[in-house]
C-alpha positions as a Markdown table, in Angstrom:
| # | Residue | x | y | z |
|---|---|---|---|---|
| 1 | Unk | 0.0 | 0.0 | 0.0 |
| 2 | Unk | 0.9 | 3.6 | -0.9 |
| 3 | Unk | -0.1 | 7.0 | 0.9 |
| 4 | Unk | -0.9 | 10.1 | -1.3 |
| 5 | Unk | 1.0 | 12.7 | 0.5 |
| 6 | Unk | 1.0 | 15.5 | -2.3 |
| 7 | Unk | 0.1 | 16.3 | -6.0 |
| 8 | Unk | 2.2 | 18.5 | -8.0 |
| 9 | Unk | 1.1 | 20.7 | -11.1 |
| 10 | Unk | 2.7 | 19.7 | -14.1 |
| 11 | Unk | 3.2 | 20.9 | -17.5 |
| 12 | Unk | 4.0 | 19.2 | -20.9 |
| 13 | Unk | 5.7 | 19.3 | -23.7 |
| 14 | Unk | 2.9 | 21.3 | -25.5 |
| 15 | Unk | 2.4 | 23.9 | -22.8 |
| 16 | Unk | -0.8 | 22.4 | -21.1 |
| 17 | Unk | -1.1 | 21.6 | -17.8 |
| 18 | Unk | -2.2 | 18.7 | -15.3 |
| 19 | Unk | -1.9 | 17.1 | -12.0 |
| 20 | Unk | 0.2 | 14.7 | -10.8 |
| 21 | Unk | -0.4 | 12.7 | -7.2 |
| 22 | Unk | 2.8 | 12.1 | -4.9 |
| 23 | Unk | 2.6 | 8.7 | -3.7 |
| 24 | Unk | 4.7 | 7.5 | -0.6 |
| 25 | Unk | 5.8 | 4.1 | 0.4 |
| 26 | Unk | 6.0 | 2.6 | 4.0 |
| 27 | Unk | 8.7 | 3.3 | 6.3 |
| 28 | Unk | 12.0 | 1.5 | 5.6 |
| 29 | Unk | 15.6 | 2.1 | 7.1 |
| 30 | Unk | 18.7 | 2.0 | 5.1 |
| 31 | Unk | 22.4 | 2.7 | 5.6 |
| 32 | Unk | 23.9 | 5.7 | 4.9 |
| 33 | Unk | 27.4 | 5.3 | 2.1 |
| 34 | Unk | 28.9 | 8.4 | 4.3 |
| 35 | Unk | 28.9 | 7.6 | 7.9 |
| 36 | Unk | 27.6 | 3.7 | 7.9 |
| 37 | Unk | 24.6 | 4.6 | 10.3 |
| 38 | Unk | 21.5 | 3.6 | 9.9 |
| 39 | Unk | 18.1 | 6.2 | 8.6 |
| 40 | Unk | 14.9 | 6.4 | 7.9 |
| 41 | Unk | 13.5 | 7.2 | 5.1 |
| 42 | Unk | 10.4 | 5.8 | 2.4 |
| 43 | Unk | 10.5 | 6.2 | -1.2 |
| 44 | Unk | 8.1 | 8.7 | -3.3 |
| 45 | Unk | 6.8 | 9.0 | -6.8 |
| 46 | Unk | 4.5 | 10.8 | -9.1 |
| 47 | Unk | 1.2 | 9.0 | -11.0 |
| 48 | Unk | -0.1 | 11.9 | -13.5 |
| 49 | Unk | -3.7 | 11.9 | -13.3 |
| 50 | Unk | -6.9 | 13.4 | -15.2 |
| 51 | Unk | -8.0 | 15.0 | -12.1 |
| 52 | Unk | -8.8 | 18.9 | -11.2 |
| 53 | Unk | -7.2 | 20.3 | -8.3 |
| 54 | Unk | -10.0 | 20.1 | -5.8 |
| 55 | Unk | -10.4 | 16.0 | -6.5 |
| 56 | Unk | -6.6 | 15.8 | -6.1 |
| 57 | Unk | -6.7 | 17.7 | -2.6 |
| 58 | Unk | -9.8 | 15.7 | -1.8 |
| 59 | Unk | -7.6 | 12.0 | -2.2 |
| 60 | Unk | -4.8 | 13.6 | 0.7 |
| 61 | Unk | -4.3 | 10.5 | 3.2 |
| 62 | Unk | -5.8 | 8.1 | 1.3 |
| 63 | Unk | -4.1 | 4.6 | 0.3 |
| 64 | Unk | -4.2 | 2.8 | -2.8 |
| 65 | Unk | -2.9 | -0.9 | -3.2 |
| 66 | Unk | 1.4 | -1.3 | -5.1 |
| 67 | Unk | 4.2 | -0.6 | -4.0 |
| 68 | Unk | 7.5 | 1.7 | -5.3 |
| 69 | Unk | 10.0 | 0.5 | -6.9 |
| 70 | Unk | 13.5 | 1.7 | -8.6 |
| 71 | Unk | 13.3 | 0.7 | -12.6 |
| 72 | Unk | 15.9 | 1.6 | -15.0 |
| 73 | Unk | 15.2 | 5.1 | -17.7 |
| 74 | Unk | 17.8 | 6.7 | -20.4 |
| 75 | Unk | 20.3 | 8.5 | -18.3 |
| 76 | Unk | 19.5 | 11.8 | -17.6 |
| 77 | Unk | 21.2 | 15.1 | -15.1 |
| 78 | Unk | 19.6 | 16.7 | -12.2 |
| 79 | Unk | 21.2 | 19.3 | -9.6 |
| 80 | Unk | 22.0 | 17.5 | -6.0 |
| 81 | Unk | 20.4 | 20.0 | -3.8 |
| 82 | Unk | 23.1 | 19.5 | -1.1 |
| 83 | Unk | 26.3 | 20.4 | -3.2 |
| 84 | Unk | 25.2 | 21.8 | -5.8 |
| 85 | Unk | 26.6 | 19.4 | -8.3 |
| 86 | Unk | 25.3 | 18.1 | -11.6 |
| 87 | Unk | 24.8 | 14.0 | -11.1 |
| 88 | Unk | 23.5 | 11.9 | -13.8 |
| 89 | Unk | 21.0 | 8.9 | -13.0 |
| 90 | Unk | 19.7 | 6.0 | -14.7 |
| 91 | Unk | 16.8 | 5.2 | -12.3 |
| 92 | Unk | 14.0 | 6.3 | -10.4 |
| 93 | Unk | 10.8 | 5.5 | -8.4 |
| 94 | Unk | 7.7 | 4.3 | -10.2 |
| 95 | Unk | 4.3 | 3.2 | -9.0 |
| 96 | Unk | 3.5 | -0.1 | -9.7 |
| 97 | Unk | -0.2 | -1.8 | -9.3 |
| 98 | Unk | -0.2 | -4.5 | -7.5 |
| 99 | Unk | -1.8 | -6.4 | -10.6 |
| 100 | Unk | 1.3 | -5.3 | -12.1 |
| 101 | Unk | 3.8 | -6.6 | -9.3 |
| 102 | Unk | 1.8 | -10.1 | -9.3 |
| 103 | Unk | 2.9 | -10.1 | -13.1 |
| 104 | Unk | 6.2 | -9.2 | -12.9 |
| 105 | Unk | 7.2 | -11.5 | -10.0 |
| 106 | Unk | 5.8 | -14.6 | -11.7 |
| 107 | Unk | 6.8 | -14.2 | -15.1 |
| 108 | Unk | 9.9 | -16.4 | -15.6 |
| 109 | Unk | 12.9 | -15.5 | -18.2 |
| 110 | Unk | 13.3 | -17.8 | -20.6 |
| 111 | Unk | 16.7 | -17.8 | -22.0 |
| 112 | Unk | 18.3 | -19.5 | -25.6 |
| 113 | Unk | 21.3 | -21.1 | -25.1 |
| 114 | Unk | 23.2 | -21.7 | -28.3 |
C-alpha cells in the first residue's frame, strides 16, 4: 500500500497543464554510504492523473494498493540539492499496481542457449 502525500502541477511538452499525485511508500531504514549509520527514510513517486485540483486535494491521506519501486530510464542530469553538483541517474521511483507486481514476480525468463 501507498499514501498520497501530495500532488504536483505539471506541465507538458505542449504547454498544457495537469496534476500529478505524490505517492509514498512505507517506512523503511537503510544505511547511509557516508557515515555507515542507519536512517529512515520511504521512497516517493508521481502517478499523472486526469483529475482537477480540488479532487486531487480531496484524495490527501488516502491509500491505494502497489508498492514503489527503482526501474531503470535513459540517463538523464539533475542538480543534487546539497552540493550543488550536476549527477546523472539511470533510475527512479515508479508506481506499480499491484496487478502489475503479481505479473512481474511470476513471469519467468526464458533464455536461448546456443
Amino acid at each position: 500500500m501507498v499514501k498520497i502525500v501530495d500532488y504536483k502541477e505539471c506541465q507538458r511538452k505542449d504547454g498544457t497543464f495537469f496534476y500529478a499525485l505524490e505517492v509514498q511508500g512505507g517506512l523503511e531504514f537503510v544505511k547511509s554510504e557516508t557515515t555507515g549509520n542507519s536512517y529512515a527514510t520511504a521512497k516517493k513517486a508521481l502517478i499523472p492523473s486526469t483529475f482537477n485540483e480540488e479532487f486531487c486535494k480531496s484524495l490527501l491521506g488516502d491509500t491505494i494498493p502497489g508498492v514503489i519501486e527503482k526501474v531503470a530510464v535513459a540517463p538523464y542530469q539533475y542538480k543534487d540539492n546539497r552540493t550543488g553538483e550536476l549527477k546523472t541517474r539511470s533510475e527512479r521511483y515508479t508506481y506499480i499496481t499491484e496487478e502489475d507486481k503479481l505479473f512481474k514476480d511470476n513471469v519467468v525468463a526464458s533464455e536461448v542457449i546456443i
